[in-house]
N, C-alpha and C positions, 0 to 999 in steps of 0.2 A: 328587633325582629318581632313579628306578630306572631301568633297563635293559628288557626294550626299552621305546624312546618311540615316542611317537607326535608327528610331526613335521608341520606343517602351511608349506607353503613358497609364496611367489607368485611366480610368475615363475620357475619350476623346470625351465624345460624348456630354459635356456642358461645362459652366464654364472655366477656366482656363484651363483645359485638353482640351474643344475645340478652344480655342485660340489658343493652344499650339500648338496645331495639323494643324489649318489655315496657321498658320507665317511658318510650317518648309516646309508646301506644296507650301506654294507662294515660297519659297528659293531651293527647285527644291529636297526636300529632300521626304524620305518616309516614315509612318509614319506605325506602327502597331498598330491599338488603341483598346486599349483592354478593354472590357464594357462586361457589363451582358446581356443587349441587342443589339445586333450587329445590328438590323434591325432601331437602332435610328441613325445609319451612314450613310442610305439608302443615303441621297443626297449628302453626300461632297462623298461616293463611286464612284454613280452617275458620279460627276464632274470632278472627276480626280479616273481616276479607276487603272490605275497604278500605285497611291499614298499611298492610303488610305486600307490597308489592316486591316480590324475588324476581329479581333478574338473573341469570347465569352470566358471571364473570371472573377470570382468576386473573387478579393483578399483574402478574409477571407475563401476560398477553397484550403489550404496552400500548400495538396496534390496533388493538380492538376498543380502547377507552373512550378516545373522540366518540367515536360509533355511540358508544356504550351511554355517556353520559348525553349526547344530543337527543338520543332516546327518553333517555328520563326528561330532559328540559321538554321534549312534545308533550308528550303525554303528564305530564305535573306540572307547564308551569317555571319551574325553579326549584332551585335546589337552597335551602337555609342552611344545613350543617350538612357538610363531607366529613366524615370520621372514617379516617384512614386505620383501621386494626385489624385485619388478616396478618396472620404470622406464623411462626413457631420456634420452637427451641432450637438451637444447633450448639451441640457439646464437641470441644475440641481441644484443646494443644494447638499452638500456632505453627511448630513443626505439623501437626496430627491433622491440618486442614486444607483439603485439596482447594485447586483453583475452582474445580466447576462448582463445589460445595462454597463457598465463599460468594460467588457471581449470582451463583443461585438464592443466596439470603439477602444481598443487597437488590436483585433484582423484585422480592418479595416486600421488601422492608424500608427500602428506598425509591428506585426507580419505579417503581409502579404506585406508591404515593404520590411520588414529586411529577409522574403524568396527569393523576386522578386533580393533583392542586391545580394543574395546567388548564385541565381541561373545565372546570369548574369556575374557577377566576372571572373570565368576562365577564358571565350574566353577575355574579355577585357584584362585580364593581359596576356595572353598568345600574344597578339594584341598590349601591351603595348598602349593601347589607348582607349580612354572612357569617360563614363562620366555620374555622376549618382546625377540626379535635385529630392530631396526629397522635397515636397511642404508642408512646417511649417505654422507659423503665427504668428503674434506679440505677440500669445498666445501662442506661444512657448519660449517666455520669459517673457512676463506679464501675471499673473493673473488677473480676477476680477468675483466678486462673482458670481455664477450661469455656469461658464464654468470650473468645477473646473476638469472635467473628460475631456473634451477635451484640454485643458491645460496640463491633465497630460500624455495623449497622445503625444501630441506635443512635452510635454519637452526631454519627452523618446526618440522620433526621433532623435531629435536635439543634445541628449547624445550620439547615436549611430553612426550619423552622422559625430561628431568633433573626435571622435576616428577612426570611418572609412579614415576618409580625412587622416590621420597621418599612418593608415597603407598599402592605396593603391596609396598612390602619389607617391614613390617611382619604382611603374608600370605605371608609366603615364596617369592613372586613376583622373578627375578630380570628386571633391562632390560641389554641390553647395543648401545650405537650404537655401530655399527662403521661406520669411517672410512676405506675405501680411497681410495690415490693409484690410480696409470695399473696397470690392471691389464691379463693381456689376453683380455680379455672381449669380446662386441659391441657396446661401448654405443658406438663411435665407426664402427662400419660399417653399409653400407648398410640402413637403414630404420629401423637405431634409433635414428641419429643424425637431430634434426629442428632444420632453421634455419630461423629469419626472415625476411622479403625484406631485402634488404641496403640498408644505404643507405653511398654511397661517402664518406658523411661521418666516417665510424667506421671507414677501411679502416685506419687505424695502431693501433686499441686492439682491438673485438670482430673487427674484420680478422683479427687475426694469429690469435685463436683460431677462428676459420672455419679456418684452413690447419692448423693445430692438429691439430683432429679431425679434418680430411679427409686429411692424410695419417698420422696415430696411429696407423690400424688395424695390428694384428701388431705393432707394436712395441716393445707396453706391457712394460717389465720384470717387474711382478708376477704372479703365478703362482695363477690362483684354484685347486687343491688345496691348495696351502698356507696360500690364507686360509680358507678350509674348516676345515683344520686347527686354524687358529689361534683361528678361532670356537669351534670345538669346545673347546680346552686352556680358554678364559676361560671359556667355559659350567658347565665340570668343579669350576674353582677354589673355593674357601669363601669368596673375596676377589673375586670376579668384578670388574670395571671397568666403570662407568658407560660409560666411551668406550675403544675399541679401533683405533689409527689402525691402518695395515695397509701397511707398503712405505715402505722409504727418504725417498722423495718426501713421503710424508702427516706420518712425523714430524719432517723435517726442516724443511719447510714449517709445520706447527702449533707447534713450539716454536719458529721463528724470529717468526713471528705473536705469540705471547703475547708475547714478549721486546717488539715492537715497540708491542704495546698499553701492558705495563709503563712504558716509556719514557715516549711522549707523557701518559700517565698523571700518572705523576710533574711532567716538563715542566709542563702544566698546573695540577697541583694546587691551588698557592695560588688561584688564583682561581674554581677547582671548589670548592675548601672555603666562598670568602667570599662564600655564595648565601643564610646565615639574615638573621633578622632580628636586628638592633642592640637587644637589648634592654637 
């Protein structure tokens, strides 16, 4: 891909989406950042007003994206990187998680991703060049109690993902699902974090992750400029990586995970192998 891009970001007006959006404007690129309120862009506008183009759009309006993105191809041209990262927390119990709360996180987290891939795809392959940053999470490989809807969110990307990579490399299309641990970001403070009513039957397992996120905020060790950064370095590479986990936490926890999967793997095998028939 050339210099300057043109960047197309969700959820760019905080968090990792406004990291994201700083690092590609310091690097002389442009940046479409698409939010539900466009007027939370006022200053980076403001600062670079031939960078930062806000468009109002919220993901989970799945009919509005065609629209949305044919807008940007007029007026830019093309689109180099879709970074799919609007989100938020959802705390629950899988007894503790209603259906509309559930529909409503993969409608954010998934289905409105997997429209934005849609809708962006032709001109990159017609362009044979691209690049499509789906923003996962350690919890898109580990579970643990109380995240078990955003988890399954996550896992869904990360499925869609590893087969997208296999059918658009061939167009010169690159995918990259990045994997942060505790960054510090807002997705654990007020309003972006969203729980389920609680039931006190779950206070030893999704309990302790309610306490978790309610006292996380400012904590988190990881530093979103530097995963900014680090988005950017994989994006650059000739070798890019399917999965980028991002923070001590993400790959200390992922490769204790595989280790653990390897294991009982094994453990079981024999009787995972003796499922043919006796012929």
């Amino acid at each position: 891909m050339t210099n300057p891009r043109v960047w197309l970001v969700t959820g760019a007006n905080s968090g990792f989406g406004r990291a994201i959006t700083e690092d590609a404007v310091a690097a002389g690129d442009t940046v479409v950042a698409a939010v539900r309120r466009p007027e939370t862009m006022a200053d980076l506008v403001a600062a670079h007003p031939d960078q930062v183009d806000p468009v109002r759009l919220d993901v989970t309006d799945t009919a509005r994206i065609d629209e949305a993105v044919a807008d940007v191809l007029s007026r830019h041209g093309r689109i180099d990187v879709l970074v799919n990262n609007a989100g938020r927390t959802q705390v629950g119990a899988v007894e503790e998680t209603t259906d509309d709360e559930l529909r409503h996180l993969f409608d954010l987290h998934f289905f409105g991703p997997a429209a934005l891939i849609r809708a962006v795809l032709p001109a990159m392959r017609a362009r044979r060049s691209g690049a499509i940053v789906n923003l996962s999470s350690v919890g898109g490989q580990v579970t643990m109690p109380g995240f078990s809807a955003y988890c399954a969110t996550k896992f869904a990307l990360e499925g869609l993902s590893e087969a997208l990579a296999a059918e658009v490399g061939e167009f010169g299309v690159k995918v990259l699902v990045v994997e942060p641990g505790a960054f510090r970001t807002n997705l654990f403070g007020a309003g972006a974090a969203y729980f389920s009513a609680e039931d006190p039957v779950y206070a030893d397992s999704a309990g302790r992750t309610r306490t978790f996120v309610r006292t996380g905020h400012g904590g988190q060790a990881g530093d979103p400029v530097k995963a900014a950064e680090a988005i950017r370095t994989a994006l650059a590479a000739d070798d890019t990586p399917l999965r980028l986990p991002l923070g001590d936490d993400s790959v200390d926890t992922i490769l204790a995970h595989l280790d653990a999967v390897r294991t009982e793997i094994a453990a079981w095998e024999s009787v995972a192998r003796d499922t043919g028939f006796d012929e």
